[in-house]
mmJSON file of the N, C-alpha and C atoms, coordinates in Angstrom:
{"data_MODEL":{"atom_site":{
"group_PDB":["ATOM","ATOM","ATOM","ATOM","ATOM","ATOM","ATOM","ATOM","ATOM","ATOM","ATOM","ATOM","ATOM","ATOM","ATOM","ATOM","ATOM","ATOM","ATOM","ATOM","ATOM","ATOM","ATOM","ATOM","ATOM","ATOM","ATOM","ATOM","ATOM","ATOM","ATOM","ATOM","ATOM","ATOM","ATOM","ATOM","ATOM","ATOM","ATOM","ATOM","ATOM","ATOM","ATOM","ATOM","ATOM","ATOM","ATOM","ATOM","ATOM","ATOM","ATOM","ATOM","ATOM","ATOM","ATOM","ATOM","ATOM","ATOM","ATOM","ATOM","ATOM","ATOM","ATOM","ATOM","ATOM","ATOM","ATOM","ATOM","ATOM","ATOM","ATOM","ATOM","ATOM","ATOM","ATOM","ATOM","ATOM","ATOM","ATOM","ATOM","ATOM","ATOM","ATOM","ATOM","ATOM","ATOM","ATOM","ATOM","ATOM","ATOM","ATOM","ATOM","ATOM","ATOM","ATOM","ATOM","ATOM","ATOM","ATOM","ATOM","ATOM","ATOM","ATOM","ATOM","ATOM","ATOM","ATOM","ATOM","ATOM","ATOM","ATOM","ATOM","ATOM","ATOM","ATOM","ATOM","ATOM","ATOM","ATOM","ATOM","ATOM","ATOM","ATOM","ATOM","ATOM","ATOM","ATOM","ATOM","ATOM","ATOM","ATOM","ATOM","ATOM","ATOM","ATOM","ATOM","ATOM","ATOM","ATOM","ATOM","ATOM","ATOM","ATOM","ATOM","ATOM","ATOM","ATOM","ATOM","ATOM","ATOM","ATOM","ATOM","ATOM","ATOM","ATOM","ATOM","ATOM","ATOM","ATOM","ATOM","ATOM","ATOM","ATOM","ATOM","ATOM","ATOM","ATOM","ATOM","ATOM","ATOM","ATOM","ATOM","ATOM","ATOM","ATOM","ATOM","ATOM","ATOM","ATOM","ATOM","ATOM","ATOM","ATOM","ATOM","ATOM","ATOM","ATOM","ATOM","ATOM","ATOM","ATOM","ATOM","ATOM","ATOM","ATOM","ATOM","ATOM","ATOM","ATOM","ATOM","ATOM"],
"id":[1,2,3,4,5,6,7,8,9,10,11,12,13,14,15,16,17,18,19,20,21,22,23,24,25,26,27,28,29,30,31,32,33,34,35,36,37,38,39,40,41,42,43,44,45,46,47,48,49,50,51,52,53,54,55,56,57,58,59,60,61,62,63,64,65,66,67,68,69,70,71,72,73,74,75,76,77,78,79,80,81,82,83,84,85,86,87,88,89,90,91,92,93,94,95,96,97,98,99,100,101,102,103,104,105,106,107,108,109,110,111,112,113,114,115,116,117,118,119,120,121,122,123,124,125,126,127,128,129,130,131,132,133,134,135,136,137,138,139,140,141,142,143,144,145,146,147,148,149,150,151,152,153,154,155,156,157,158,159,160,161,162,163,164,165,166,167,168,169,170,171,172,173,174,175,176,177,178,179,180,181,182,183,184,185,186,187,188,189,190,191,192,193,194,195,196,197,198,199,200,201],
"type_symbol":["N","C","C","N","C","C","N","C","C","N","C","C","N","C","C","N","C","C","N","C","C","N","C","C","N","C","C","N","C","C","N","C","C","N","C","C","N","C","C","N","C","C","N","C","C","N","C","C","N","C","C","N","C","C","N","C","C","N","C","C","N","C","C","N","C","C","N","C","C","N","C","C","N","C","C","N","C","C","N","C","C","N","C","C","N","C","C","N","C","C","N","C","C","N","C","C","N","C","C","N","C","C","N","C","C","N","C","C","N","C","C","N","C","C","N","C","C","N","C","C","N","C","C","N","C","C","N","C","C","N","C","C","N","C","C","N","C","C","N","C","C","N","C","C","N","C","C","N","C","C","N","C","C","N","C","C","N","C","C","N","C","C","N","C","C","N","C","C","N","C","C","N","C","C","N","C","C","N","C","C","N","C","C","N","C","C","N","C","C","N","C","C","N","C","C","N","C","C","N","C","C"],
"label_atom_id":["N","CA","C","N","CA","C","N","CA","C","N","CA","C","N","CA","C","N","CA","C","N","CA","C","N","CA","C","N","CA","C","N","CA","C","N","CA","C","N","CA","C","N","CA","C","N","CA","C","N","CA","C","N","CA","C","N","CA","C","N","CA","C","N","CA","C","N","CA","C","N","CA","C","N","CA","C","N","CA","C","N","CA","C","N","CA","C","N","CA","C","N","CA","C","N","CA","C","N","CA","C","N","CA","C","N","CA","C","N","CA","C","N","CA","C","N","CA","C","N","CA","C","N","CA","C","N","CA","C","N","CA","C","N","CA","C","N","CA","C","N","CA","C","N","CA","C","N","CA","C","N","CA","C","N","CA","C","N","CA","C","N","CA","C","N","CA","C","N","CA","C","N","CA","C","N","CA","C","N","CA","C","N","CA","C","N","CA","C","N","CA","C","N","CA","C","N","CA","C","N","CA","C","N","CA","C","N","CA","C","N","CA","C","N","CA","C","N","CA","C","N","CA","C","N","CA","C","N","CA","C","N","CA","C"],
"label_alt_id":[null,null,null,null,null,null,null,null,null,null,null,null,null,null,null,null,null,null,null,null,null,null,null,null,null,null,null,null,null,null,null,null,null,null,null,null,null,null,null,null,null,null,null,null,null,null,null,null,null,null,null,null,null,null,null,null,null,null,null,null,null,null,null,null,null,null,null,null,null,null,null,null,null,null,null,null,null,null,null,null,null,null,null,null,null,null,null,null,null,null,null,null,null,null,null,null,null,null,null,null,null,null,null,null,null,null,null,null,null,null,null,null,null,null,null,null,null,null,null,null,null,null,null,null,null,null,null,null,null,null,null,null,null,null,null,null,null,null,null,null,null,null,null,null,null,null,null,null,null,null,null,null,null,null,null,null,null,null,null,null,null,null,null,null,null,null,null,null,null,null,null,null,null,null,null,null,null,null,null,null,null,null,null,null,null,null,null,null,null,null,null,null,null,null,null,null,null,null,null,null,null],
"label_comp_id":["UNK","UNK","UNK","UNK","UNK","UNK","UNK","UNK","UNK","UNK","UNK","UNK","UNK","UNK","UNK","UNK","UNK","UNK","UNK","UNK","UNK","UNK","UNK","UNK","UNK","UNK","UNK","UNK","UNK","UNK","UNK","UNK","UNK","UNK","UNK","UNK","UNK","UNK","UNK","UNK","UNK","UNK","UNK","UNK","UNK","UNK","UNK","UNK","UNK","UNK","UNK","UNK","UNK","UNK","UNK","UNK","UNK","UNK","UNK","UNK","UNK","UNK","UNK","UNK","UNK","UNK","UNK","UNK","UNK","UNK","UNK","UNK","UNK","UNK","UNK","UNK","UNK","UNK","UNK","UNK","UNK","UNK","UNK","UNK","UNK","UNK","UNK","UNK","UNK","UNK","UNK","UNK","UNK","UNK","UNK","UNK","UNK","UNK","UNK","UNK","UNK","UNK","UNK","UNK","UNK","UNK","UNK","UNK","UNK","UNK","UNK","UNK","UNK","UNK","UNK","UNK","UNK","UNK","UNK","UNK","UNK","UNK","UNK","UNK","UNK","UNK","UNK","UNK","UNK","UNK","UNK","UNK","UNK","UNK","UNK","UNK","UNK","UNK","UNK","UNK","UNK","UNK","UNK","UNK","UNK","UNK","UNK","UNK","UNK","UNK","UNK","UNK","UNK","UNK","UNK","UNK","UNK","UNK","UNK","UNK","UNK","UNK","UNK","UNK","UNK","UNK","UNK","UNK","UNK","UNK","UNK","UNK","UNK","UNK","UNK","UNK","UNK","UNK","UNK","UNK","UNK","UNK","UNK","UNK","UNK","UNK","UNK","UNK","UNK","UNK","UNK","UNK","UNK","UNK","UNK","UNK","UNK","UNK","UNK","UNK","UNK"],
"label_asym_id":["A","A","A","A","A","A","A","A","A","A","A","A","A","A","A","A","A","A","A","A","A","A","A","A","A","A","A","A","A","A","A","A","A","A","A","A","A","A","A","A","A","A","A","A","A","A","A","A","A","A","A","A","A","A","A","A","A","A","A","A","A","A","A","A","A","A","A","A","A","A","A","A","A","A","A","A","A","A","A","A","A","A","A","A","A","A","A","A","A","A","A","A","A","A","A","A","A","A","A","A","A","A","A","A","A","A","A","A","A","A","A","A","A","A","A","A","A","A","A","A","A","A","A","A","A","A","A","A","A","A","A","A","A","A","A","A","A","A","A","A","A","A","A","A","A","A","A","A","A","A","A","A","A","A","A","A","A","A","A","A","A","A","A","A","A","A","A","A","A","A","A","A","A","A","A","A","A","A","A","A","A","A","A","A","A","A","A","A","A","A","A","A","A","A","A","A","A","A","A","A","A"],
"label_entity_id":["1","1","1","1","1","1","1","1","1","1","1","1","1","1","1","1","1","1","1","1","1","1","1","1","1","1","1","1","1","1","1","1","1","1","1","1","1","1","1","1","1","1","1","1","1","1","1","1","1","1","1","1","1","1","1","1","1","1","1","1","1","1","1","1","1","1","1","1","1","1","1","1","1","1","1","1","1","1","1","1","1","1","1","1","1","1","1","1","1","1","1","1","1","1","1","1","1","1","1","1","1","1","1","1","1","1","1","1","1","1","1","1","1","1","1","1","1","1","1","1","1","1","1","1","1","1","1","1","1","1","1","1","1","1","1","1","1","1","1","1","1","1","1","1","1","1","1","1","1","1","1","1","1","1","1","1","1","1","1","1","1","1","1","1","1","1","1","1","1","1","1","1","1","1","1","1","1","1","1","1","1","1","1","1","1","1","1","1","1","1","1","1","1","1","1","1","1","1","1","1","1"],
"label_seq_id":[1,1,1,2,2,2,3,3,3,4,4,4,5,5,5,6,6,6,7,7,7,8,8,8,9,9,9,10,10,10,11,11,11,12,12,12,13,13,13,14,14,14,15,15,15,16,16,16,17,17,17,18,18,18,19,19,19,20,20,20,21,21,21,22,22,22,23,23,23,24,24,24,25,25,25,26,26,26,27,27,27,28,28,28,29,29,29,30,30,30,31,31,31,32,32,32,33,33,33,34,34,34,35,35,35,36,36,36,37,37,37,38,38,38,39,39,39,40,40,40,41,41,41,42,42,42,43,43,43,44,44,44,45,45,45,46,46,46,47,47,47,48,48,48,49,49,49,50,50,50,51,51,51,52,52,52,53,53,53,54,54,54,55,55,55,56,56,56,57,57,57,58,58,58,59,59,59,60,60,60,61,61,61,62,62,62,63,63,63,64,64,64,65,65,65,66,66,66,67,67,67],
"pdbx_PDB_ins_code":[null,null,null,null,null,null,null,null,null,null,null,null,null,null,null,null,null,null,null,null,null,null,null,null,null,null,null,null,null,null,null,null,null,null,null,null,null,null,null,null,null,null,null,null,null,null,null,null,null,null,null,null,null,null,null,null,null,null,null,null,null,null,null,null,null,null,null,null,null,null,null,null,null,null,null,null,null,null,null,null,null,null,null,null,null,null,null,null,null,null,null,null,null,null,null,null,null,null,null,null,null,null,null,null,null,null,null,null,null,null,null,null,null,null,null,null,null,null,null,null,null,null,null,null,null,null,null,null,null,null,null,null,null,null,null,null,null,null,null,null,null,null,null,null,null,null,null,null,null,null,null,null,null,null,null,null,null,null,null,null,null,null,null,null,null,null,null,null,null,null,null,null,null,null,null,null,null,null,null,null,null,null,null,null,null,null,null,null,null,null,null,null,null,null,null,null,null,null,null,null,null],
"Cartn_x":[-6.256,-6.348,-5.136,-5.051,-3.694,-2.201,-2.058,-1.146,-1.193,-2.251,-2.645,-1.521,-2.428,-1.518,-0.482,0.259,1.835,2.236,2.309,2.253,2.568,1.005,1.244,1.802,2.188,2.664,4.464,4.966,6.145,6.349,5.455,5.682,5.638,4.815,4.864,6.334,7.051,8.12,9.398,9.076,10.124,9.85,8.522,8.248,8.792,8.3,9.344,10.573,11.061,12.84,12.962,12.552,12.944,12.843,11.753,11.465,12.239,13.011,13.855,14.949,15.741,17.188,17.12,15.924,15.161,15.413,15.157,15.229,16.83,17.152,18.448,19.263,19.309,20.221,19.909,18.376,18.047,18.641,18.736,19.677,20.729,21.662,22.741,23.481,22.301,22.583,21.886,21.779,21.165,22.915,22.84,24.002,25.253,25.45,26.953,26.562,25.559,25.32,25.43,25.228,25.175,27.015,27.66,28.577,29.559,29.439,30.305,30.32,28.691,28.601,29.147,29.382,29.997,31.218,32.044,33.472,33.449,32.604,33.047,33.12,31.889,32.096,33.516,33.962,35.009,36.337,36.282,37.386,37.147,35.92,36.075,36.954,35.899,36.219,38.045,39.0,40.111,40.567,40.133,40.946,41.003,39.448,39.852,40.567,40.666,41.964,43.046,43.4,44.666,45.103,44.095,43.884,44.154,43.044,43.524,44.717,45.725,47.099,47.902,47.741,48.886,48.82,47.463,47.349,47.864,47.17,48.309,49.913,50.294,52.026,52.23,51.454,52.14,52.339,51.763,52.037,50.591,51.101,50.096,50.297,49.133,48.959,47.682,47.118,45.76,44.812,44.122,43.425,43.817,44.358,44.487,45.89,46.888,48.279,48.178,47.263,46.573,46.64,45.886,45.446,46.507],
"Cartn_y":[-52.675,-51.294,-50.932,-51.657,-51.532,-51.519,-52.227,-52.327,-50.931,-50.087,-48.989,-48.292,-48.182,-46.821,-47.201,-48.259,-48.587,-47.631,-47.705,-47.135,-45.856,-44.962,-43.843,-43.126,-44.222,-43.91,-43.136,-44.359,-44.752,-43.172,-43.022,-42.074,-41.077,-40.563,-39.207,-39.016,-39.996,-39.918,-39.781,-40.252,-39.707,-38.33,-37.741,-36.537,-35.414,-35.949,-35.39,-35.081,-35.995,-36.089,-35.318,-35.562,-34.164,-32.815,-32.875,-31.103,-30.395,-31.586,-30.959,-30.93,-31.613,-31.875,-30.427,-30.205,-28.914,-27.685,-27.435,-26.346,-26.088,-27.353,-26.948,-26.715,-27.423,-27.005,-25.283,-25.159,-23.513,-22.486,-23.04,-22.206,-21.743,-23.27,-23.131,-22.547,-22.165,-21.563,-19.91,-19.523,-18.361,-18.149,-18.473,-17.864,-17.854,-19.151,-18.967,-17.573,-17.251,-16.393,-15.011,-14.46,-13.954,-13.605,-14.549,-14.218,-14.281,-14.717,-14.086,-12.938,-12.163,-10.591,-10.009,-10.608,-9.942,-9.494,-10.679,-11.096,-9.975,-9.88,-8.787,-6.674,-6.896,-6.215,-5.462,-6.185,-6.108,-6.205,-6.083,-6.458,-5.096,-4.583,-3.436,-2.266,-2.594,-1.459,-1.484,-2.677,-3.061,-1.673,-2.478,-1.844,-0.073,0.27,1.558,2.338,1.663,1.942,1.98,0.561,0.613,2.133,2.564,3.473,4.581,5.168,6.314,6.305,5.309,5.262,5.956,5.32,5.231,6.547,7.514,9.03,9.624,9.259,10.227,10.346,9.003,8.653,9.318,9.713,10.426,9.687,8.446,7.111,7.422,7.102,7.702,6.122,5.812,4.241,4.56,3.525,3.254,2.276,2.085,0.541,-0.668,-0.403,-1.456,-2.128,-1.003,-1.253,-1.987,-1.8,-2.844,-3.686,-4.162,-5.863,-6.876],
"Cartn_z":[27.982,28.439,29.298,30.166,31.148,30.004,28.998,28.368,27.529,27.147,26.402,27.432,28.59,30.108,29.695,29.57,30.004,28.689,27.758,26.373,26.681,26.92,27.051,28.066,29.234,30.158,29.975,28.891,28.631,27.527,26.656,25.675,26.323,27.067,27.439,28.331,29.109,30.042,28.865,27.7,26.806,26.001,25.803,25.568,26.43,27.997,29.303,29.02,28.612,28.937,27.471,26.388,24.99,25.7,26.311,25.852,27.294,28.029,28.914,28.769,27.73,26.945,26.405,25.297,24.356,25.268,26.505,27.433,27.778,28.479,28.678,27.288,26.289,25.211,24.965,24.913,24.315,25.723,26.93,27.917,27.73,27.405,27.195,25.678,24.938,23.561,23.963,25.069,25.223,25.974,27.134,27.822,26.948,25.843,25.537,24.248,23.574,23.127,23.79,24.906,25.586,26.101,27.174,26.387,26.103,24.322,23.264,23.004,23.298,23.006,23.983,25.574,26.096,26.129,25.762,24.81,24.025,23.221,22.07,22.343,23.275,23.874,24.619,25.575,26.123,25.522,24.455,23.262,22.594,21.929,21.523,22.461,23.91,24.976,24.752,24.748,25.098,23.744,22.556,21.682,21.692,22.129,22.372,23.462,24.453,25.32,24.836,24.418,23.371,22.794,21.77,20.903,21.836,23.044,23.777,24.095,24.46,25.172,24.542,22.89,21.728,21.484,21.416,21.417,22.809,23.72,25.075,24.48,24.095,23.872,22.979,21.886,20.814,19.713,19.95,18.885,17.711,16.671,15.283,14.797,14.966,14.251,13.891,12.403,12.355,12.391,12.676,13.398,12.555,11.272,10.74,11.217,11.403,11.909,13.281,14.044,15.395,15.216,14.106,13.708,13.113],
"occupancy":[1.0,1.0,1.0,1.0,1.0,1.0,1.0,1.0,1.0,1.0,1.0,1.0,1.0,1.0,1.0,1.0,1.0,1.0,1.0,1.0,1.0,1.0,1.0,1.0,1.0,1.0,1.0,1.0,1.0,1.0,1.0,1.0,1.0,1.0,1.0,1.0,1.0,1.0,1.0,1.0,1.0,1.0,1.0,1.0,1.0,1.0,1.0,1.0,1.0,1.0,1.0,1.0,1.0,1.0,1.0,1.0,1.0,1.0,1.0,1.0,1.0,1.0,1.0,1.0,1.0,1.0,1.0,1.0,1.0,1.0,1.0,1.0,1.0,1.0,1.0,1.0,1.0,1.0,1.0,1.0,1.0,1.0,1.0,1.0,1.0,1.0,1.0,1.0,1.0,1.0,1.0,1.0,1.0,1.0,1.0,1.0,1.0,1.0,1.0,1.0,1.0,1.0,1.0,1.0,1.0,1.0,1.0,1.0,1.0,1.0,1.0,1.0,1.0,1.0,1.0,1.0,1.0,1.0,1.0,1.0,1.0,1.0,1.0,1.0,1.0,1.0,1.0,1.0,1.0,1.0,1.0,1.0,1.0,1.0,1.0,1.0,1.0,1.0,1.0,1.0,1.0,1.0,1.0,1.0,1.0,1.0,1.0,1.0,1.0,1.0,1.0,1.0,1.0,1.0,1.0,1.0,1.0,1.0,1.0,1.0,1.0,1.0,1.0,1.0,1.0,1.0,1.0,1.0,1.0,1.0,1.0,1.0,1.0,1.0,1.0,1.0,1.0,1.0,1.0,1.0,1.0,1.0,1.0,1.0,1.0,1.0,1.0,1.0,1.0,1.0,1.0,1.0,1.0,1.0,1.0,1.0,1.0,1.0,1.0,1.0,1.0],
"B_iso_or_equiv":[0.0,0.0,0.0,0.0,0.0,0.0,0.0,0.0,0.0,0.0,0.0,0.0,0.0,0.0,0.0,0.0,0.0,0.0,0.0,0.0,0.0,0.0,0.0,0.0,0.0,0.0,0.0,0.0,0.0,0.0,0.0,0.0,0.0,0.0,0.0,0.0,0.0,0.0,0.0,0.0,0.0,0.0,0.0,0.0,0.0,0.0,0.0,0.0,0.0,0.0,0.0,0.0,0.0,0.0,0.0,0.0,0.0,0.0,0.0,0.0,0.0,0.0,0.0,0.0,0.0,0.0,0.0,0.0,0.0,0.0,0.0,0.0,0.0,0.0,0.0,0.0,0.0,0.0,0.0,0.0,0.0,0.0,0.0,0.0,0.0,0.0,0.0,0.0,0.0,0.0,0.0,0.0,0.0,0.0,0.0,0.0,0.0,0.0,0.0,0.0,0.0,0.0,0.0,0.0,0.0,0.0,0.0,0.0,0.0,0.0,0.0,0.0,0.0,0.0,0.0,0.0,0.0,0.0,0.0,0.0,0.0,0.0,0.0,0.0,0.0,0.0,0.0,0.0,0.0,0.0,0.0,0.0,0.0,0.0,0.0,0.0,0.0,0.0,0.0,0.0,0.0,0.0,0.0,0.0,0.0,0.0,0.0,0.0,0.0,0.0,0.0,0.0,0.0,0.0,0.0,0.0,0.0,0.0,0.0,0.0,0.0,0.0,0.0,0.0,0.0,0.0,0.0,0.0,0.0,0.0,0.0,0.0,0.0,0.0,0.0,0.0,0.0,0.0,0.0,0.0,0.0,0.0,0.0,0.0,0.0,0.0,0.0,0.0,0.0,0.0,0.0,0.0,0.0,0.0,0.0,0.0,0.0,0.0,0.0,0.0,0.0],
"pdbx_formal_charge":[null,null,null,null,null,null,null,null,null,null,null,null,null,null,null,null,null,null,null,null,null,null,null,null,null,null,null,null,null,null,null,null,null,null,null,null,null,null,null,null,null,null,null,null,null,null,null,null,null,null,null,null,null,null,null,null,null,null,null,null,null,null,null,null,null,null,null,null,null,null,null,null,null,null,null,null,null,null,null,null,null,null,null,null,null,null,null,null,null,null,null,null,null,null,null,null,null,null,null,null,null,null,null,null,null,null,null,null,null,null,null,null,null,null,null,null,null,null,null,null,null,null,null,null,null,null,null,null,null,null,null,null,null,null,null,null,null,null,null,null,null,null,null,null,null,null,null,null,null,null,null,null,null,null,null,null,null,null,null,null,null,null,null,null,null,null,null,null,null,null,null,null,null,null,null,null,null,null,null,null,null,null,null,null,null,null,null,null,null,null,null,null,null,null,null,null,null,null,null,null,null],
"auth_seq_id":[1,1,1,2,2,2,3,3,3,4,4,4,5,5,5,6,6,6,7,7,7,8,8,8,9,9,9,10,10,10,11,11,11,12,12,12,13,13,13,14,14,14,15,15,15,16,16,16,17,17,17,18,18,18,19,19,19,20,20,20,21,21,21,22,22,22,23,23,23,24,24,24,25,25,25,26,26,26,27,27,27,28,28,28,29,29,29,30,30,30,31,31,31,32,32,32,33,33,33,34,34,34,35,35,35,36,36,36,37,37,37,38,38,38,39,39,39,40,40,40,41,41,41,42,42,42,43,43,43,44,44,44,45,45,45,46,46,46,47,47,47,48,48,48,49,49,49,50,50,50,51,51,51,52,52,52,53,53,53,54,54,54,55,55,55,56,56,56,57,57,57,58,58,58,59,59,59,60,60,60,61,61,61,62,62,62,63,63,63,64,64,64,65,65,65,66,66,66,67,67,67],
"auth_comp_id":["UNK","UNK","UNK","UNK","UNK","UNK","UNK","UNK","UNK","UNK","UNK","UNK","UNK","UNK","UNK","UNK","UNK","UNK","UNK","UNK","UNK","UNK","UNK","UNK","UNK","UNK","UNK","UNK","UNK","UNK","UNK","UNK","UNK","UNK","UNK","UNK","UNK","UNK","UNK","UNK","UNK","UNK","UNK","UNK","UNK","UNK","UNK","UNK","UNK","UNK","UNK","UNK","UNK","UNK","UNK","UNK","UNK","UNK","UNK","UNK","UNK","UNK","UNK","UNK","UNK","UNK","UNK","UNK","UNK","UNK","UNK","UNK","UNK","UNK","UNK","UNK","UNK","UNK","UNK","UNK","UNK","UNK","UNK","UNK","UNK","UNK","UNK","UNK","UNK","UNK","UNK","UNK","UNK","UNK","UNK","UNK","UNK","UNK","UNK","UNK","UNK","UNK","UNK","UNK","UNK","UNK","UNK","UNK","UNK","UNK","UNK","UNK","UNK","UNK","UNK","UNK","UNK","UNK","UNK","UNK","UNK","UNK","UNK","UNK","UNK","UNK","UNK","UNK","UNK","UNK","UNK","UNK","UNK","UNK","UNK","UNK","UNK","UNK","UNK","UNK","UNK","UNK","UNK","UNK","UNK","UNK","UNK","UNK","UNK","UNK","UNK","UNK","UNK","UNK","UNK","UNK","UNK","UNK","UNK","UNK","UNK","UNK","UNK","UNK","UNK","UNK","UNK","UNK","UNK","UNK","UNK","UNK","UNK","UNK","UNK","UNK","UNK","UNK","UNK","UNK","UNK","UNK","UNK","UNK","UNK","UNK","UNK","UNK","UNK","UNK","UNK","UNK","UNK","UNK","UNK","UNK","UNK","UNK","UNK","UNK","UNK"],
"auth_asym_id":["A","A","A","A","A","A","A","A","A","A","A","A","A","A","A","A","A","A","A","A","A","A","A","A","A","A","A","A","A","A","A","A","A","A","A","A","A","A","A","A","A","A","A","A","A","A","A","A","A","A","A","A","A","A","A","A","A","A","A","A","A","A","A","A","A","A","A","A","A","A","A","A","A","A","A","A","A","A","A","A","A","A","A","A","A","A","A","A","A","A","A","A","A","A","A","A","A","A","A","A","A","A","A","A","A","A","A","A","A","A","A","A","A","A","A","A","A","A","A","A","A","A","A","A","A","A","A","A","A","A","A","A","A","A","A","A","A","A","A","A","A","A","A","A","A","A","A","A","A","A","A","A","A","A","A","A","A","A","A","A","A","A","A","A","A","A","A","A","A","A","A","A","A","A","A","A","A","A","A","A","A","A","A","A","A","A","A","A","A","A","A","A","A","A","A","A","A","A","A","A","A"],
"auth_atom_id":["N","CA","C","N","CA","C","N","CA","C","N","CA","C","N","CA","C","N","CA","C","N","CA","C","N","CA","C","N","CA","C","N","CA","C","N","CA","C","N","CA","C","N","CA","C","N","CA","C","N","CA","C","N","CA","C","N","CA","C","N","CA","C","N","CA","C","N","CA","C","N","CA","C","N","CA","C","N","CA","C","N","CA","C","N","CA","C","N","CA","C","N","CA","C","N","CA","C","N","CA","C","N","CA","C","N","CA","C","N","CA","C","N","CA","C","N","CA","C","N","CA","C","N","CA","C","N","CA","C","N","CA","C","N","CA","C","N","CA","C","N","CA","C","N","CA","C","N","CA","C","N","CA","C","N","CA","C","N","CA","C","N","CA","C","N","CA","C","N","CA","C","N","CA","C","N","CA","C","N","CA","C","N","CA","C","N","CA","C","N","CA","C","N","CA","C","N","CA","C","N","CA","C","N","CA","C","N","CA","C","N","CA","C","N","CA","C","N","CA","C","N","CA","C","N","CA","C","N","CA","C","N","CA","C"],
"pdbx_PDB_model_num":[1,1,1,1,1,1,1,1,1,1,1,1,1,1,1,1,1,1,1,1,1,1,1,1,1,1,1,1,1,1,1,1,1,1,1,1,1,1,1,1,1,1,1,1,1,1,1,1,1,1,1,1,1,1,1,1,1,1,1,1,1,1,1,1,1,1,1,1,1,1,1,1,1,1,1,1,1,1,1,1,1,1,1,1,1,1,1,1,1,1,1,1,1,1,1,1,1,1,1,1,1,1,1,1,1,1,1,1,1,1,1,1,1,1,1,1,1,1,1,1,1,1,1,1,1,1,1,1,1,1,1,1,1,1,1,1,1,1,1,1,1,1,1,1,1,1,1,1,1,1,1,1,1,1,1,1,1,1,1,1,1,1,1,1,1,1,1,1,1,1,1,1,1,1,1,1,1,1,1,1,1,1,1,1,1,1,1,1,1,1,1,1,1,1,1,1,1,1,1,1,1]
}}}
């Protein structure tokens, strides 16, 4: 019986340690998700600045000529 506890003692402390590897990985796949969208975000905003400038200046480009 005592050798049973040790058992389930032992399994559940590795069930422990998964589903807390499981948490932090799904954290760290939330924030770097998070952001990349912010990344992208801030990249659109960029390009349309870009874009307002090139119109104040008088510059006639089209988004593809950007890229």
């Amino acid at each position: 019986a005592e050798n049973l506890l040790c058992r389930l003692q032992e399994n559940f402390q590795v069930l422990t340690e998964k589903l807390t590897l499981r948490n932090i990985l799904f954290g760290t796949w939330v924030i770097f998700n998070f952001l990349l969208e912010e990344m992208g975000e801030r990249i659109n905003d960029l390009e349309k600045r870009v874009a307002d400038l090139m119109t104040e200046a008088g510059v006639e480009n089209s988004d593809e000529e950007l890229r």
